[in-house]
C-alpha positions as CSV (number, residue, x, y, z in Angstrom):
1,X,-20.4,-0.7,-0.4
2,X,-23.2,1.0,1.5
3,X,-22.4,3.1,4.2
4,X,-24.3,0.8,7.2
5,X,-22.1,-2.6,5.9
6,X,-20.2,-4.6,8.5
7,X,-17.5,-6.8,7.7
8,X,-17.2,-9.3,10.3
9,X,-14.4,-12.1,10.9
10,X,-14.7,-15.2,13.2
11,X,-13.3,-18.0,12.9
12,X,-15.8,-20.0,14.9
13,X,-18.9,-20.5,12.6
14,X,-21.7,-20.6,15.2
15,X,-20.5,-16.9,16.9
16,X,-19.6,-15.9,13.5
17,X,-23.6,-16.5,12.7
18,X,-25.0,-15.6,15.5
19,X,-23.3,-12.5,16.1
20,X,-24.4,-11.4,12.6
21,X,-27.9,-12.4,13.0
22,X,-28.3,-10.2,16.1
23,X,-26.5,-7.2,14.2
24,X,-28.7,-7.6,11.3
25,X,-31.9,-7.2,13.6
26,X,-30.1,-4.1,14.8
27,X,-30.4,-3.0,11.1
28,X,-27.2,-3.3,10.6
29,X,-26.1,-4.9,6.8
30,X,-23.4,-7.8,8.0
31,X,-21.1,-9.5,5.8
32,X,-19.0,-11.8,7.4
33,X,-15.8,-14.0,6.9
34,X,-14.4,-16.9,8.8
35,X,-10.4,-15.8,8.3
36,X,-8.7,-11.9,7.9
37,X,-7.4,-12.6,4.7
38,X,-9.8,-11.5,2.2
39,X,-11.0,-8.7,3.6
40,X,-8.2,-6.8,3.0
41,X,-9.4,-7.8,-1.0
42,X,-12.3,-5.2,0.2
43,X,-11.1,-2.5,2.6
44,X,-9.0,0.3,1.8
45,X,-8.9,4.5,1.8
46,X,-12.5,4.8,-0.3
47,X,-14.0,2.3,2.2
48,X,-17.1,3.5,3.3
49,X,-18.0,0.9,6.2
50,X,-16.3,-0.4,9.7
51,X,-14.6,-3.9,10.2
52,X,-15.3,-6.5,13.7
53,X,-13.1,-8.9,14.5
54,X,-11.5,-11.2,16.7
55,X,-8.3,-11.7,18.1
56,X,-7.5,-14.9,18.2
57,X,-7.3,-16.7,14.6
58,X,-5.4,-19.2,13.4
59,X,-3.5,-17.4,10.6
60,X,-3.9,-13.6,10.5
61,X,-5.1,-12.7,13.7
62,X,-6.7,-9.5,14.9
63,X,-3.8,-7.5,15.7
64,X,-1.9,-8.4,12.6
65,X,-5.5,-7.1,10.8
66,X,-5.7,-4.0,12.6
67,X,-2.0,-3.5,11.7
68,X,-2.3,-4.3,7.8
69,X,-5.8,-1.9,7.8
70,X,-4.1,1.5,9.4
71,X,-1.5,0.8,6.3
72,X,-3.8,1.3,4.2
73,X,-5.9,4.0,5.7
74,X,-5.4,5.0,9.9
75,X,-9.0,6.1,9.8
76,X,-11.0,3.3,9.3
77,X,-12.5,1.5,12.3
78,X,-11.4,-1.7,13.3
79,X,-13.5,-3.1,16.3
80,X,-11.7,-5.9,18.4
81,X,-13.5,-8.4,19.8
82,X,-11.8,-11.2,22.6
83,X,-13.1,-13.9,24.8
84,X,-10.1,-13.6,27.0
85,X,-9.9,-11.1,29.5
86,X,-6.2,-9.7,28.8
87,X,-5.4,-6.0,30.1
88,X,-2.2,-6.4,28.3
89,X,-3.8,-7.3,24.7
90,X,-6.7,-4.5,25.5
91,X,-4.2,-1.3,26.0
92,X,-1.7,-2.6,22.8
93,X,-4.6,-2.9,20.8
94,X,-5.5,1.0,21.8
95,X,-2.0,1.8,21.1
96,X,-2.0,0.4,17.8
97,X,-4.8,2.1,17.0
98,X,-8.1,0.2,17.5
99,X,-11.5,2.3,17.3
100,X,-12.7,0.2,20.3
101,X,-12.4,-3.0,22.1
102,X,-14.9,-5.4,23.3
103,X,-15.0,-8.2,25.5
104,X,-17.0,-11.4,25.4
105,X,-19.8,-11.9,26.3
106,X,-21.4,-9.3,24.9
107,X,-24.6,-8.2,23.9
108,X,-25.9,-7.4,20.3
109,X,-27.1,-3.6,21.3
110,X,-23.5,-3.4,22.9
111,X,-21.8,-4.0,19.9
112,X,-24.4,-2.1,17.6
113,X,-23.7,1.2,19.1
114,X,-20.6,0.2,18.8
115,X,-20.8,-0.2,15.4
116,X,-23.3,3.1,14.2
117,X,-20.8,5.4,16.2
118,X,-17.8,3.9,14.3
119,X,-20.0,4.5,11.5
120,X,-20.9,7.7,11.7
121,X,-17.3,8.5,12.5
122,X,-16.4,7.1,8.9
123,X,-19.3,9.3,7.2
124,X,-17.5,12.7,8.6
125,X,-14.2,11.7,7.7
126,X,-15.0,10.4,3.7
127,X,-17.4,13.6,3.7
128,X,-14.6,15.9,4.8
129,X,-12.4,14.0,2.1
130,X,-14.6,14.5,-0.4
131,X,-14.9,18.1,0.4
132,X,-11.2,19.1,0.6
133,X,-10.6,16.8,-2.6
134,X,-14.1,19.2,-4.3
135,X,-11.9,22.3,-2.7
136,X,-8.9,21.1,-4.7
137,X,-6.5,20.6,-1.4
138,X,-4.2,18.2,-0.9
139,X,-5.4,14.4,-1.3
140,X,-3.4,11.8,0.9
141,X,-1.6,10.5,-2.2
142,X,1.6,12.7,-1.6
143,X,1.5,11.1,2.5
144,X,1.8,7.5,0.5
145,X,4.2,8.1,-2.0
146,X,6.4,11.2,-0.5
147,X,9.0,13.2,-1.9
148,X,10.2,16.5,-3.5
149,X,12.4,15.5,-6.1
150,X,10.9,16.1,-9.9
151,X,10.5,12.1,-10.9
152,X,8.0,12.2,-7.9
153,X,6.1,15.3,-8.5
154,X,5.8,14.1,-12.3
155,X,4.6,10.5,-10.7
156,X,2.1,12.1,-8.5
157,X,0.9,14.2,-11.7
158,X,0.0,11.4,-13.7
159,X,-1.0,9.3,-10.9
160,X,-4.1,12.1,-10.4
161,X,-4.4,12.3,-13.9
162,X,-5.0,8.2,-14.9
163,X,-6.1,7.4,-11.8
164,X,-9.4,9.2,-11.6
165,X,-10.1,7.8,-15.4
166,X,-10.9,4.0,-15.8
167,X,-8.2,3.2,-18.1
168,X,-6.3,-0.1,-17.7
169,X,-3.0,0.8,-16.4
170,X,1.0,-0.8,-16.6
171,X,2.9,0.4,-13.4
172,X,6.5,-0.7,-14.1
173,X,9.7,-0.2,-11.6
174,X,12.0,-2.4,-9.8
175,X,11.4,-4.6,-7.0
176,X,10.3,-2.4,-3.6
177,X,9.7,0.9,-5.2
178,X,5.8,0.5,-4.5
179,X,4.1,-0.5,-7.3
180,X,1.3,-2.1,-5.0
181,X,0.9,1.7,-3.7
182,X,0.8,3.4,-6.7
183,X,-1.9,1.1,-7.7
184,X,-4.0,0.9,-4.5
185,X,-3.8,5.1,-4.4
186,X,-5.6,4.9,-8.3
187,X,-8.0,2.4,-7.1
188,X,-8.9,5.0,-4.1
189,X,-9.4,8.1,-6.0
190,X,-11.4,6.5,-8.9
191,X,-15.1,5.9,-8.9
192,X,-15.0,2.5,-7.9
193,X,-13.0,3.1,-4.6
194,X,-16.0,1.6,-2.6
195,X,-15.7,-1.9,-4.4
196,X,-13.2,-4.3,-3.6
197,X,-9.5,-3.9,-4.7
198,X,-8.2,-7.5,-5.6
199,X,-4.4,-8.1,-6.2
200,X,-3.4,-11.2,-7.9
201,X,0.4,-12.4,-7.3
202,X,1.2,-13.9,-10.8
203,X,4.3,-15.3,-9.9
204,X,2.4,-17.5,-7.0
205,X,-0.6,-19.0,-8.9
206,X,-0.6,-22.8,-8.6
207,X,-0.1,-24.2,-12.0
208,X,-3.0,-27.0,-11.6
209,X,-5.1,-24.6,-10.0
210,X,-4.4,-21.2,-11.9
211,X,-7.6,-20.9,-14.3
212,X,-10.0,-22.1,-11.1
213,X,-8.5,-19.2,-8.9
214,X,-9.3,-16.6,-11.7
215,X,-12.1,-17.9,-13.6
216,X,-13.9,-19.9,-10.8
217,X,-15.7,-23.5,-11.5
218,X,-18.8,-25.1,-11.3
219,X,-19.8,-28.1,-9.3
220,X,-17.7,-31.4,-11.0
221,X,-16.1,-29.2,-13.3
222,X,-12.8,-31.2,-11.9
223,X,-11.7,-33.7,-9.2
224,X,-12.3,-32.0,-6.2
225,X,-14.2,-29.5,-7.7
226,X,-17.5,-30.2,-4.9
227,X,-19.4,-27.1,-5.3
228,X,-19.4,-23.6,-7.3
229,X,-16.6,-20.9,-6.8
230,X,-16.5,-17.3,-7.4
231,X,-12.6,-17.1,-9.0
232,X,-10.7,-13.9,-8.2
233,X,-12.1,-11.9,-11.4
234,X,-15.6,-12.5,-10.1
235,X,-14.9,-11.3,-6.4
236,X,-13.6,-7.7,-7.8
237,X,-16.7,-7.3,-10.2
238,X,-17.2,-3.2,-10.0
239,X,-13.6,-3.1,-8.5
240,X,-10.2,-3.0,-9.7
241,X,-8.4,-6.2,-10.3
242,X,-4.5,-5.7,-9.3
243,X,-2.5,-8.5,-11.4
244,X,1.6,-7.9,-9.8
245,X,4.2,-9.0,-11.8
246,X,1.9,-10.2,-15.0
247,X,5.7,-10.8,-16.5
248,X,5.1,-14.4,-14.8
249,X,1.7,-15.2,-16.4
250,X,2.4,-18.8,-18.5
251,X,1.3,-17.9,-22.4
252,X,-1.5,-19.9,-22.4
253,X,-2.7,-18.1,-19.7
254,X,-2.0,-15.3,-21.1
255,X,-4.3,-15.3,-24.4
256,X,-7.3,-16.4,-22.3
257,X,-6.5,-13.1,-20.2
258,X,-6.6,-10.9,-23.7
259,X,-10.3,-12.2,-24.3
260,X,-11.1,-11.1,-21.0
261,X,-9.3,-7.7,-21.0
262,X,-10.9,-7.0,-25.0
263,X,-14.4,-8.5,-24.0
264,X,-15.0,-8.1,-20.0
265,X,-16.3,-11.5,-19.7
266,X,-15.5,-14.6,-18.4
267,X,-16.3,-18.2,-18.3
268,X,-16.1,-20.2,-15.2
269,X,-14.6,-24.1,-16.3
270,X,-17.6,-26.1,-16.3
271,X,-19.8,-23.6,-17.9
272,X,-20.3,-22.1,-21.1
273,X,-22.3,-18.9,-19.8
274,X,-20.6,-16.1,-20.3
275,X,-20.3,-13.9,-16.8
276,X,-19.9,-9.6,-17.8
277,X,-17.6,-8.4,-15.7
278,X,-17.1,-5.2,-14.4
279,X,-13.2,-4.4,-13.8
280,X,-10.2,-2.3,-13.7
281,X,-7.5,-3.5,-14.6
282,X,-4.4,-2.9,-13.5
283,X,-0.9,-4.6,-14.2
284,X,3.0,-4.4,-12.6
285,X,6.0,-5.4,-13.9
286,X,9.5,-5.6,-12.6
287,X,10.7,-6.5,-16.1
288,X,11.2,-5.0,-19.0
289,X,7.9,-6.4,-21.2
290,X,9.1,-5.8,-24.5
291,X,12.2,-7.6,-23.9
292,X,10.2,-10.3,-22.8
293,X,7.8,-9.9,-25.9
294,X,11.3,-10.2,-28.2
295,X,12.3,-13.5,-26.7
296,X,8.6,-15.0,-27.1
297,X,7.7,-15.1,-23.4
298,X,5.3,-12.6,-23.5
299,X,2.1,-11.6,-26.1
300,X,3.0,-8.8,-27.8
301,X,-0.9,-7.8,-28.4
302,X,-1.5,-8.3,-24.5
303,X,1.7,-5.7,-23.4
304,X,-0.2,-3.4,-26.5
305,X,-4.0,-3.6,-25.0
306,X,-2.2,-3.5,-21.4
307,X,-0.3,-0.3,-21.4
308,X,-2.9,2.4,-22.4
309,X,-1.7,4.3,-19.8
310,X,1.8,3.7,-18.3
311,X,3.3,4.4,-15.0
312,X,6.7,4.2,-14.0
313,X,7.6,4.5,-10.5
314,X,11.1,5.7,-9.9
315,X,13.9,3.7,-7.6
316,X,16.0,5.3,-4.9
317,X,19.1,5.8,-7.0
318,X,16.8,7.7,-9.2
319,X,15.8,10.3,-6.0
320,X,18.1,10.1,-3.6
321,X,17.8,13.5,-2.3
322,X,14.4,12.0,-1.0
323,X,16.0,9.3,1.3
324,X,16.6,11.6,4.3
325,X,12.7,13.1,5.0
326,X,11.3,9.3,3.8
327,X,13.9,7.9,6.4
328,X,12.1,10.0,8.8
329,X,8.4,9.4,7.9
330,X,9.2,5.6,7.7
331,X,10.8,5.7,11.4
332,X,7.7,7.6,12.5
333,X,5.0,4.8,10.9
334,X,7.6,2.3,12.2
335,X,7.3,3.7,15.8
336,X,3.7,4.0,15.6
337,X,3.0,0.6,14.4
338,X,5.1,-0.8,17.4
339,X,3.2,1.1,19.8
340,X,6.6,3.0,20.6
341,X,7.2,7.3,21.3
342,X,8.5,9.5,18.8
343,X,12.0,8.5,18.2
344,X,14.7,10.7,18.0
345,X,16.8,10.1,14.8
346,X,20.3,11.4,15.3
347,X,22.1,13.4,12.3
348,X,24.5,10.7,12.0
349,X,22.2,7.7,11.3
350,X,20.1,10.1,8.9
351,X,23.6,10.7,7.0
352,X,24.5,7.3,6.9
353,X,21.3,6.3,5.0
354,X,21.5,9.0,3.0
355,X,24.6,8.3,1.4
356,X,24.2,4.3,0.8
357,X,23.0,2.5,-2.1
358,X,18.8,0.7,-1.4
359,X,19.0,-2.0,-4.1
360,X,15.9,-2.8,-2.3
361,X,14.1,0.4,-2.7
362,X,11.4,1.3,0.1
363,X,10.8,-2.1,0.6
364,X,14.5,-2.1,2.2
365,X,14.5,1.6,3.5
366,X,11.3,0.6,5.5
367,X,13.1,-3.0,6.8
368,X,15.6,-0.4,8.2
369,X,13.6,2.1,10.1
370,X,12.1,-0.9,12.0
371,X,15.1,-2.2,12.8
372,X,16.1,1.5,14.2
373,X,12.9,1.6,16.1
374,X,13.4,-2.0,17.6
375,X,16.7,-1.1,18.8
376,X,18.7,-3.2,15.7
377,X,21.1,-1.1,13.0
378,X,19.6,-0.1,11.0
379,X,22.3,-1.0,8.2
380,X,23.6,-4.3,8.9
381,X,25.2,-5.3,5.6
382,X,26.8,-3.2,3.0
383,X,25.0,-2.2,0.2
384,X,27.5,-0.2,-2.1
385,X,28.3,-2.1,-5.0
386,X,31.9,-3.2,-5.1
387,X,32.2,-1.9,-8.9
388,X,30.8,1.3,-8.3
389,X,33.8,3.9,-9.8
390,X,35.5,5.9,-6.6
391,X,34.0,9.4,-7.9
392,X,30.8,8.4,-8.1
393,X,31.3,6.9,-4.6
394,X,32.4,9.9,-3.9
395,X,29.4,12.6,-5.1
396,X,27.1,10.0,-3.8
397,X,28.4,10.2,-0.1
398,X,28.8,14.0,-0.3
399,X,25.1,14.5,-1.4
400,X,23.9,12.0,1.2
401,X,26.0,14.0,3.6
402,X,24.4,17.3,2.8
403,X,20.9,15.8,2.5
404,X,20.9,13.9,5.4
405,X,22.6,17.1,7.5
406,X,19.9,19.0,5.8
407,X,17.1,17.0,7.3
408,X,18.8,16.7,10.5
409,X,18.4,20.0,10.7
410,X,15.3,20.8,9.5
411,X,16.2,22.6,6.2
412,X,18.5,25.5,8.4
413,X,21.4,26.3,6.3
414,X,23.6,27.7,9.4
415,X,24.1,24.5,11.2
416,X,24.8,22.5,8.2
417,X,27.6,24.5,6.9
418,X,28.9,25.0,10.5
419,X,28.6,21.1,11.3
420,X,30.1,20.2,7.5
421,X,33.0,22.7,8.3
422,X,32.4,24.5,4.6
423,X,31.0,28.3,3.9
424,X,27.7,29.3,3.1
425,X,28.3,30.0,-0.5
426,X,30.4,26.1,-1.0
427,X,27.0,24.5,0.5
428,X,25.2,26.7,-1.9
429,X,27.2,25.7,-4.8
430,X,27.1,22.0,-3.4
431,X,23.5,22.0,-3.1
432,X,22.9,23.1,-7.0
433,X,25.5,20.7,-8.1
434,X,23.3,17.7,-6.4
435,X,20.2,19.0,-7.3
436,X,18.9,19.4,-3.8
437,X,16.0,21.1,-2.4
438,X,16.7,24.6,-2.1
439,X,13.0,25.4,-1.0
440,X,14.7,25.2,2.9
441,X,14.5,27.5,5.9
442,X,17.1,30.4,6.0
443,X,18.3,31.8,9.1
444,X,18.0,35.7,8.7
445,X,21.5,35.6,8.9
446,X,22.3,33.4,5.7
447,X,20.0,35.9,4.0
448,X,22.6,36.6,1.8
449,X,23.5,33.3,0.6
């Protein structure tokens, strides 16, 4: 993407082409969209331009945009545009972290100054990126997938490592542990982070319409088929192409998809010209693949050409000492997002969610801190498996106890033994049996610990 493109959403086709034409004689380059939904196919933390949009649209509307956007990167500008003078809408959108807000009518010099100061804005903060990234300083990938514990250091590692080649990639783990993350922070620090980043859902591909929506048609090439389309392998040519959960790809699917991945090309149905394409690909799994390759429900030469490079992103149960500080950062996106102040977690919510079971992963941990910052509990079900043995129930609830008191506390060893009611050399001996952080701040007192 050049650095002066526009991506501009209106669901009414006359503003949505007048509005470019007027930018355009601004010299602005305008690409426009009548819905929200596929633009989040092209934005993201390598984006190099500015999005305009309206508010209201049926299905994804502005706010919800500007909401799914500053997931994926706070720093990119997302203009709002309204025909509706609302004060209301106007101050929640600057709360929720709009570059600006316009109101219609408006006119086409408005907007474009708009628009090259949003732009320019952008420029300084890739360019200063780019520099501390040149400098070797900390990228952004440990804000999206925090934690101190060693299976997350190693993941970060390797995450640097492949993600900067342009290796296909497998990124296995269990439901809610952030695949989709993992894979949109490789597509952002590879060379092709200012092309589109397009993730496929597998597992929701109409059967009767599954080779049309990622191989694209020509005119006739069906009943209904009315004009040429641009499948979903097309739209991320020079991109990355995300394909989650390939586990639920039918077989026959499957072999075409082979072809493509040995070859890079593709034939829309109705053709027989071969299309190069230009691609990353990269592929999640819940499931184990070679399991599924043993009971014949998966190609055993696809899961081989797939996993060049493998990734696997660990569950909760597999860091728990992390829960407590990604409670925290979770509540803190949570409050931001809902346009509410800091909120003050209290040592005893942080220790309960430390010492429970997150089948759910993230995914779950996240569901709760927005509950906490809506004013719900944040824990409204137990999630301890029945089966679980009562030691292990046990050393589970006493690390979460420590961790979460830990955090509470801000990593000061005093008022966690004090509060716990043990000495300083049982937490010490506690902390080392549950592998916890001990990088912490000491009190000059407890230098002696």
């Amino acid at each position: 993407m050049s650095a002066s493109r526009v991506l501009l959403i209106d669901d009414e086709e006359e503003m949505r082409r007048s509005s470019a034409q007027a930018l355009e004689l601004h010299g602005l380059d305008v690409v426009t969209f009548p819905s929200a939904d596929s633009v989040l196919e092209l934005v993201g933390y390598g984006f190099d331009g500015v999005v305009v949009s309206d508010i209201r649209m049926p299905g994804m509307d502005g706010m919800t945009l500007l909401q799914r956007i500053r997931e994926m990167d706070a720093e990119l500008p997302v203009i709002l545009v309204t025909g509706h003078a609302d004060v209301q809408l106007a101050v929640n959108a600057m709360r929720a972290g709009v570059y600006d807000f316009v109101e219609k009518p408006f006119t086409a010099q408005h907007l474009a100054t708009i628009i090259r100061r949003a732009q320019d804005r952008r420029s300084l903060v890739l360019e200063n990126r780019r520099l501390r990234a040149v400098a070797g300083k900390r990228d952004d990938i440990e804000a999206r997938l925090p934690g101190r514990t060693q299976v997350m250091v190693d993941l970060r590692y390797r995450l640097r490592a492949i993600g900067a080649s342009d290796a296909d990639t497998l990124v296995i783990g269990d439901t809610g542990v952030g695949k989709e993350v993992v894979a949109r922070a490789m597509h952002d620090i590879s060379a092709r982070a200012g092309k589109p980043f397009i993730a496929i859902n597998c597992a929701a591909l109409p059967d009767n319409l599954i080779e049309s929506e990622l191989f694209g048609h020509e005119a006739g090439a069906f009943p209904g088929a009315l004009r040429p389309r641009y499948g979903k392998f097309e739209h991320g040519r020079g991109g990355t192409i995300l394909l989650d959960e390939i586990g639920s790809m039918p077989l026959d699917l499957q072999a075409k998809f082979l072809r493509v991945l040995q070859e890079r090309v593709i034939t829309r149905l109705g053709s027989n010209e071969p299309v190069q394409l230009d691609v990353r690909f990269i592929a999640t799994s819940k499931v184990d693949l070679e399991r599924e390759v043993a009971a014949g429900r998966f190609r055993a030469d696809l899961l081989y050409r797939l996993n060049v490079a493998t990734l696997h992103v660990p569950s909760l149960a597999q860091r728990q000492a992390d829960i407590p500080l990604l409670f925290l950062q979770l509540v803190r996106e949570a409050a931001a997002r809902y346009g509410r102040s800091d909120m003050e977690v209290t040592p005893r919510v942080i220790t309960e969610i430390a010492g429970r079971n997150w089948p759910g992963n993230v995914r779950e941990l996240r569901n709760a801190a927005d509950r906490l910052v809506l004013g719900l509990d944040p824990h409204p079900g137990e999630t301890f498996e029945e089966s679980q043995r009562l030691a292990d129930k046990v050393a589970a609830y006493e690390r979460g106890l420590i961790a979460g008191a830990l955090a509470a506390h801000g990593g000061s060893l005093r008022p966690v033994y004090e509060m716990l009611g043990i000495s300083r050399k049982t937490l010490y001996e506690k902390m080392q049996k549950h592998g916890l952080d001990k990088s912490v701040r000491i009190d000059p007192e407890d230098r002696d610990i």
